[in-house]
PAKE-888166 format. One record per residue (C-alpha): residue in one letter; x, y, z. Coordinates in steps of 0.25 Angstrom, whole numbers, plus 5000, padded with zeros to 4 digits. Last residue first. Example, Ala and Ser with C-alpha at 12.3 -4.5 7.8 and 13.67 -1.06 7.14 Angstrom:
PAKE-888166
S505549965029
A504949825031
This chain:
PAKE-888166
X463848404904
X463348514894
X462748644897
X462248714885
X462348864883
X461548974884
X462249084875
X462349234879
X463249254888
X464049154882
X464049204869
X464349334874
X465649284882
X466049194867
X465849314859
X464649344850
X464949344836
X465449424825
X465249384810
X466249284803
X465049224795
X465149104803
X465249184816
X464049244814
X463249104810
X463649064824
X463249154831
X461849174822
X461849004826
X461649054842
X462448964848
X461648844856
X462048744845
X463548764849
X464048644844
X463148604833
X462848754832
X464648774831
X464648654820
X463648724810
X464448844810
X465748764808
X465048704796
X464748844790
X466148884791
X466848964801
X468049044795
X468849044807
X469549194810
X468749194825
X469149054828
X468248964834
X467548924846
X466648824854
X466348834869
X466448754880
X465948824893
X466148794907
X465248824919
X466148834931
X466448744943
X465648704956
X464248704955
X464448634941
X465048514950
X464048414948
X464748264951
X464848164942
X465148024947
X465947924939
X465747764935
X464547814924
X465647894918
X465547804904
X463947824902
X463647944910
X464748024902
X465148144910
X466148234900
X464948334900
X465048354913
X466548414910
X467348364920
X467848374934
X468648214939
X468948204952
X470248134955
X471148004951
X470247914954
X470447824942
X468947864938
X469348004939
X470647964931
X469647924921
X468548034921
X469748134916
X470248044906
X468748054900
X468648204902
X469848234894
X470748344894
X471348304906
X471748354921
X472348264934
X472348284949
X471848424950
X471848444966
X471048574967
X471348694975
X470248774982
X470148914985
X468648914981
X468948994969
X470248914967
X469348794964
X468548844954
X469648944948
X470448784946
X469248724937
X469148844929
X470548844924
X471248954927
X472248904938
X472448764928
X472048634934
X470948624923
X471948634913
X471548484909
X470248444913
X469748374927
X470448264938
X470348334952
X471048284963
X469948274976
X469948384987
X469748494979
X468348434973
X467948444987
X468148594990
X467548634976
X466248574980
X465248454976
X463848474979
X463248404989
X463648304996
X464948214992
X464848054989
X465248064975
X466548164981
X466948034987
X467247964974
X466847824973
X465847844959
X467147914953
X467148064951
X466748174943
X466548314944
X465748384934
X466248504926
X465148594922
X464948644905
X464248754896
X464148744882
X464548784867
X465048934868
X465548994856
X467049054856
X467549124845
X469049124845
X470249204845
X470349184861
X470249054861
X471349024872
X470549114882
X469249054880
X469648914888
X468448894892
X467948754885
X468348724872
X467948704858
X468848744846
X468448754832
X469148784818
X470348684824
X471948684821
X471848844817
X472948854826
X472348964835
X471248854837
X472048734838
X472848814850
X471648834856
X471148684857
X472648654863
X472448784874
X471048714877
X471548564878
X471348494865
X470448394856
X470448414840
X469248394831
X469348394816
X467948384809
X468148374794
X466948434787
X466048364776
X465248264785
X464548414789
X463148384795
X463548254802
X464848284805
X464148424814
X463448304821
X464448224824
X465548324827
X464348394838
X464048244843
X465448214846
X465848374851
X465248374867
X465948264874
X467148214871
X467748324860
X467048424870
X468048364882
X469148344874
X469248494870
X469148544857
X469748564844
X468648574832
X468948584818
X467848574807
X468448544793
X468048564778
X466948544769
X465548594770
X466048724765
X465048834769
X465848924776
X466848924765
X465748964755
X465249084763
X466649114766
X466749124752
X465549194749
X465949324760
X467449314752
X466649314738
X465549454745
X466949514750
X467749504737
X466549564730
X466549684741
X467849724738
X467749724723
X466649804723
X467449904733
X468449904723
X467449964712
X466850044722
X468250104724
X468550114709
X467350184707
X467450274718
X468850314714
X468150374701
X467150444710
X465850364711
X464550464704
X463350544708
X463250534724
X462250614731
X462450684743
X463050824737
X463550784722
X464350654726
X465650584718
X465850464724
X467050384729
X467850504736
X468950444741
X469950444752
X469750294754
X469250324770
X468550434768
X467750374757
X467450244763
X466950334776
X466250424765
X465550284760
X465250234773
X464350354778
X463650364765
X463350234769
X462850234780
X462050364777
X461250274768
X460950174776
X461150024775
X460349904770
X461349894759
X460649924746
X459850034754
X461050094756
X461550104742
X460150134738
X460350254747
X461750284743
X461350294729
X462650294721
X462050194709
X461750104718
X462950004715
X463950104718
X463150154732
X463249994735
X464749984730
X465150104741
X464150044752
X464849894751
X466349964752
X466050044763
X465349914770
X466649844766
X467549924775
X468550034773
């Protein structure tokens, strides 16, 4: 039984029997919804009118009761409809985020402030964690968002946006031979020196290491973190080579180091923004996804407000140009 069934049963009941009107009433066709009526009676065991030929001239006396119900039906749909309506449009409330150290540092601060500017109401919770952590908040109902890079197996229960594109960069002190090197930088020198980059990076899967192994190579990974600035310290220590996001590069404080263009050598990476597929978004959240993710197209996001479907994240990339940070 569906609702549509139920909607074309009251509309022929509230046009005084006439299919046509009926179907008029709702922008549909009349062999539609003949159609749909014998499936709702096939499927009840009923007969709901009584008909002379193609005409109808009464409901039956289970008709009656059946209309009556399906009136009921419907009315309980149109208040569940207005509540979600209303709870989408509560101003108060909270907006959870858990997320990497990386975007927390870098890429959130003037999204918080300017989504705390518009909505002064709403708690902003935000919590910082590796990937598998950031995950585990999510299947915990922890956070309403989470924003990570890769990592798309964990999240499998979740819609995923795409929010930018991103190269690592090398970096080094001013001192370091590989300032001194000619040319681009390659695979084979970065294997001679320790390497000093994110946590999980020295993992068989990760990125980083499917790099190296498609050239035969090995690296040395001397120490991994979550953060970016602990990273550049133990570079400045000389402890290895630092690869971190470019957009982790602050002229300002990392004046003392050298960056050195490696998006030759690694993969493109993606961040990307996502929720679970049972969260009732609300209007505030929407709003936060275009501050973050202005390059979405708002129909996208306005779908998965009111619970319609959406692109998937492989579409999305297809067919979104994204921004390149760093």
């Amino acid at each position: 039984m569906k609702l549509q069934q139920l909607r074309y049963l009251t509309a022929i009941a509230e046009n005084g029997l006439n299919i046509t009107n009926a179907a008029e009433a709702l922008y549909t066709s009349q062999p539609g919804v003949s159609k749909q009526i014998r499936l709702l009676e096939d499927e009840l065991g009923l007969k709901l009118f009584v008909r002379r030929g193609k005409r109808i001239e009464a409901l039956t006396p289970a008709g009656e009761k059946v209309v009556e119900r399906a009136s009921q039906v419907l009315q309980q749909v149109s208040a569940i409809k207005t509540l979600a309506d209303e709870l989408r449009g509560e101003v108060k409330g909270r907006l959870s985020l858990a997320t990497t150290q990386t975007q927390a540092r870098y890429v959130l601060p003037s999204i918080i402030d300017a989504f705390r500017k518009r909505f002064g109401e709403i708690n902003i919770e935000l919590h910082q964690g590796t990937s598998e952590q950031i995950a585990q908040m999510i299947a915990e109902r922890q956070a309403d968002f989470a924003m990570a890079t890769g990592s798309t197996e964990l999240f499998t229960e979740v819609i995923k946006l795409p929010v930018y594109r991103w190269d690592r960069v090398v970096v080094v002190p001013r001192n370091h031979p590989l300032v001194e090197s000619e040319g681009p930088l390659d695979l084979r020198q970065l294997a001679h020196f320790p390497l000093v980059t994110y946590l999980f990076s020295d993992r068989s899967d990760s990125s980083l290491m499917k790099t190296f192994a498609g050239e035969d190579l090995t690296p040395r990974i001397a120490f991994t973190a979550r953060d970016s600035d602990v990273i550049k310290t133990y570079v400045r220590t000389g402890l290895g080579v630092g690869l971190v996001a470019g957009m982790a590069i602050e002229p300002d404080l990392d004046g003392d180091l050298v960056v050195i263009d490696v998006s030759h050598l690694f993969p493109r990476l993606t961040t990307w923004i996502g929720f679970r597929k049972d969260l009732l978004l609300k209007n505030y959240h929407g709003d936060f996804l275009k501050l973050i993710a202005p390059h979405i197209d708002p129909h996208v996001i306005d779908d998965a407000l009111k619970g319609r479907p959406i692109p998937d994240y492989e579409q999305l990339l297809r067919d979104t140009k994204l921004p390149l940070r760093g």
